[in-house]
VOBA-1610 file (N, C-alpha, C; in pm, whole numbers, padded with zeros to 5 digits, always signed):
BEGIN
Unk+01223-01176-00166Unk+01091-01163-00226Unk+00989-01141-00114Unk+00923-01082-00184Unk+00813-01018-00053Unk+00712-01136-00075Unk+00595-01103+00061Unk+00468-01195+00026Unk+00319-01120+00028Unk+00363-01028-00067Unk+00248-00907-00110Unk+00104-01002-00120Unk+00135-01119-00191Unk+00027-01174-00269Unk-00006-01214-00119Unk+00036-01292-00017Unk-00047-01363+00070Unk-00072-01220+00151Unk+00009-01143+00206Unk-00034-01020+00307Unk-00190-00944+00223Unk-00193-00936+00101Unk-00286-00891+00006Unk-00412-00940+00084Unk-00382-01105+00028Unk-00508-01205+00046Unk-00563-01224+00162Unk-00446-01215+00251Unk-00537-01219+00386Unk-00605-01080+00469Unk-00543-00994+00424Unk-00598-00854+00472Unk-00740-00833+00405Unk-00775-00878+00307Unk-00852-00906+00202Unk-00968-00985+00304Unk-00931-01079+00322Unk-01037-01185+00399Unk-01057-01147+00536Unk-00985-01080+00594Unk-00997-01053+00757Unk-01110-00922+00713Unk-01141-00905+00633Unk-01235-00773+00629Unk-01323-00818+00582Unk-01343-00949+00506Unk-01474-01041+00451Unk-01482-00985+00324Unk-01383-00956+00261Unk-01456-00860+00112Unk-01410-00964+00012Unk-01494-00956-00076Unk-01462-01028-00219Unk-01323-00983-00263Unk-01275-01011-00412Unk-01218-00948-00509Unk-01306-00841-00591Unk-01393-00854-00618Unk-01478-00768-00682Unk-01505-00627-00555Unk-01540-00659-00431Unk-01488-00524-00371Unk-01396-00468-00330Unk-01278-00592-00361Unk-01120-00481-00334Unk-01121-00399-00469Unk-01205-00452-00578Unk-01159-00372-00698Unk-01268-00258-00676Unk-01390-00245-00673Unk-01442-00134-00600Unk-01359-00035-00550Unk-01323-00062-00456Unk-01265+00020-00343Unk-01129+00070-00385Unk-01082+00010-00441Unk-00951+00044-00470Unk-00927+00097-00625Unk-01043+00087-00684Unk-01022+00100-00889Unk-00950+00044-00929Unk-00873-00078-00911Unk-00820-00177-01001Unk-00887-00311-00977Unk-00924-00317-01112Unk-00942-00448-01186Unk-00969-00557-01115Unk-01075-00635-01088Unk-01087-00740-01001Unk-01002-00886-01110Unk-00971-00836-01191Unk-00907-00992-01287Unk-00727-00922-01239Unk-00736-00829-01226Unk-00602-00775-01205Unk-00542-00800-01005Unk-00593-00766-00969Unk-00645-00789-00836Unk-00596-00969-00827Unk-00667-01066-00863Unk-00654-01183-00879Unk-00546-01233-00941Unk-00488-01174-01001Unk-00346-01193-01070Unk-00246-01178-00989Unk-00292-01046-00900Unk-00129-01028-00798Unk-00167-01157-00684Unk-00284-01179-00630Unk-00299-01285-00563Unk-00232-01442-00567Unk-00282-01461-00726Unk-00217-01577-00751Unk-00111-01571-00802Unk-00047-01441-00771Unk+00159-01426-00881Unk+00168-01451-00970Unk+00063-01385-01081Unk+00073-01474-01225Unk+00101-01274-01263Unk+00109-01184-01167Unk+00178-01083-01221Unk+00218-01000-01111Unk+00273-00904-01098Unk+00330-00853-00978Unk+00257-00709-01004Unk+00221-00601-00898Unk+00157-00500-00861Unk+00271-00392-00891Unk+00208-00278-00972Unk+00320-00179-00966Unk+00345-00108-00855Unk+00438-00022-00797Unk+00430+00072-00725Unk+00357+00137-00643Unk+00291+00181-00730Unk+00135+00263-00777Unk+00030+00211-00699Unk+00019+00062-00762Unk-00109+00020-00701Unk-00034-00086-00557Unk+00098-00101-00561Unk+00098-00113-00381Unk+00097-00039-00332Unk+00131+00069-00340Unk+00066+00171-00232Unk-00079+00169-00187Unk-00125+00161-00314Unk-00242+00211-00291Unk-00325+00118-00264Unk-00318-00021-00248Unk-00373-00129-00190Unk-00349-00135-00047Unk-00180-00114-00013Unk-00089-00107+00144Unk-00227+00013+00245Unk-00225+00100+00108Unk-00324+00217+00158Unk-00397+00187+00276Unk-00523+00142+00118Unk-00665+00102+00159Unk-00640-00020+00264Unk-00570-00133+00277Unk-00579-00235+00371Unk-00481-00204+00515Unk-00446-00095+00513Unk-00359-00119+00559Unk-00278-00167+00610Unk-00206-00215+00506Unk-00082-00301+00525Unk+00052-00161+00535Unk+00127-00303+00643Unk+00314-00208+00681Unk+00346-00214+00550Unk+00421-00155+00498Unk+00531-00129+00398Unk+00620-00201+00387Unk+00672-00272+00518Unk+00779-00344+00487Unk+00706-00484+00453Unk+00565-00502+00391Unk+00510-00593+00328Unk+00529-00635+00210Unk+00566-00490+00147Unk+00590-00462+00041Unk+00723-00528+00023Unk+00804-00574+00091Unk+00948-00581+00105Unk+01053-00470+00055Unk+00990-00359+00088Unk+01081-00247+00065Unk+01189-00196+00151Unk+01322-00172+00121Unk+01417-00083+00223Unk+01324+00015+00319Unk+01386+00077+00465Unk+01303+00193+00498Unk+01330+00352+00412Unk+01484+00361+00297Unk+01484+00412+00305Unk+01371+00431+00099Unk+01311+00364+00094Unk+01207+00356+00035Unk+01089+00359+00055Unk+01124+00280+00216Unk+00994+00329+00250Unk+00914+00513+00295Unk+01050+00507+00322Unk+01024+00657+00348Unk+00981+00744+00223Unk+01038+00731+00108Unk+01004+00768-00034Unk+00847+00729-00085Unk+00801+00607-00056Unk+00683+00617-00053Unk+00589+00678+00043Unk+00631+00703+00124Unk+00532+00764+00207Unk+00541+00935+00210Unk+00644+00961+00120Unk+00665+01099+00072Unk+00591+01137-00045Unk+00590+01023-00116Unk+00527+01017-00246Unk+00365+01004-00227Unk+00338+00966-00109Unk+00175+00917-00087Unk+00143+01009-00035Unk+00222+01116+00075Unk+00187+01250+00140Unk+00130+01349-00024Unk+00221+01346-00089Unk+00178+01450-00171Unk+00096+01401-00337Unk+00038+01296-00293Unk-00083+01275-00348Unk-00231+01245-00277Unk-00195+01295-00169Unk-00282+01334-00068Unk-00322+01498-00063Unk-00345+01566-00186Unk-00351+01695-00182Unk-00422+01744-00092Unk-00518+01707+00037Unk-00618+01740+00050Unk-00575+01740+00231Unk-00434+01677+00245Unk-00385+01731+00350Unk-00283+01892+00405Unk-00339+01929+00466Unk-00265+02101+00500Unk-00107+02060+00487Unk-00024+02177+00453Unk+00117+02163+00498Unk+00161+02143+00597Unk+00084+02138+00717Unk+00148+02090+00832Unk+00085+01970+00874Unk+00010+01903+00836Unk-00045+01772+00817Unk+00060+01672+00779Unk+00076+01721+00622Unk+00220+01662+00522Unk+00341+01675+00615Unk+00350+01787+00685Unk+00486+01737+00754Unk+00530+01635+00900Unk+00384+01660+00930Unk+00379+01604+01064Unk+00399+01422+00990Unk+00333+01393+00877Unk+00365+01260+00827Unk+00478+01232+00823Unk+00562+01304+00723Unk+00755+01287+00737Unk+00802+01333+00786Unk+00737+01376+00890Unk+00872+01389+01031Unk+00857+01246+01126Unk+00712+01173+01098Unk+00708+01038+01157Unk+00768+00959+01068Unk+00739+00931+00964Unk+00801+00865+00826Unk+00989+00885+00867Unk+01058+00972+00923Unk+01181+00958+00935Unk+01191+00910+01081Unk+01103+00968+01189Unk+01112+00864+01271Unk+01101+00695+01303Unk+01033+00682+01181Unk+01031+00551+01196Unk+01187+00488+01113Unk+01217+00537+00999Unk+01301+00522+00960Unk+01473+00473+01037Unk+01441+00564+01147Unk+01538+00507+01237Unk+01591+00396+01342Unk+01390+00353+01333Unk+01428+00240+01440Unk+01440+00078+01388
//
């Protein structure tokens, strides 16, 4: 089991922000937000990424395999439309470098 909820909470506080501006910043739900905090529900996919995103948090926070991790970060390249094709690749060609070590 991962410790999303405490890596969450404290990345959260080392930046001084409420819950109400992680939900700002991020568009989910400050009652939702508070839920993954206190484990009264777990974060989809979706929105760990996209929290890992914005705070940046490692992935393996997430307690994910690398070779998931690598899948998310394939999956996050190309919802990043707004990076060039050689932008996107220069990401997963690091994304597999890291994968290896």
């Amino acid at each position: 089991m991962s410790d999303f909820p405490g890596a969450l909470r404290h990345a959260r506080m080392e930046r001084r922000w409420t819950i109400r501006k992680l939900a700002r910043e991020s568009g989910i739900s400050h009652s939702t937000l508070s839920n993954y905090e206190r484990q009264v529900s777990r974060p989809s996919l979706a929105n760990q990424l996209r929290l890992a995103t914005l705070l940046t948090l490692d992935l393996s926070t997430l307690g994910h395999p690398p070779v998931l991790q690598h899948h998310l970060v394939s999956q996050t390249v190309e919802m990043l439309g707004f990076l060039t094709t050689r932008q996107k690749d220069a990401v997963l060609q690091f994304a597999r470098f890291l994968r290896t070590q």
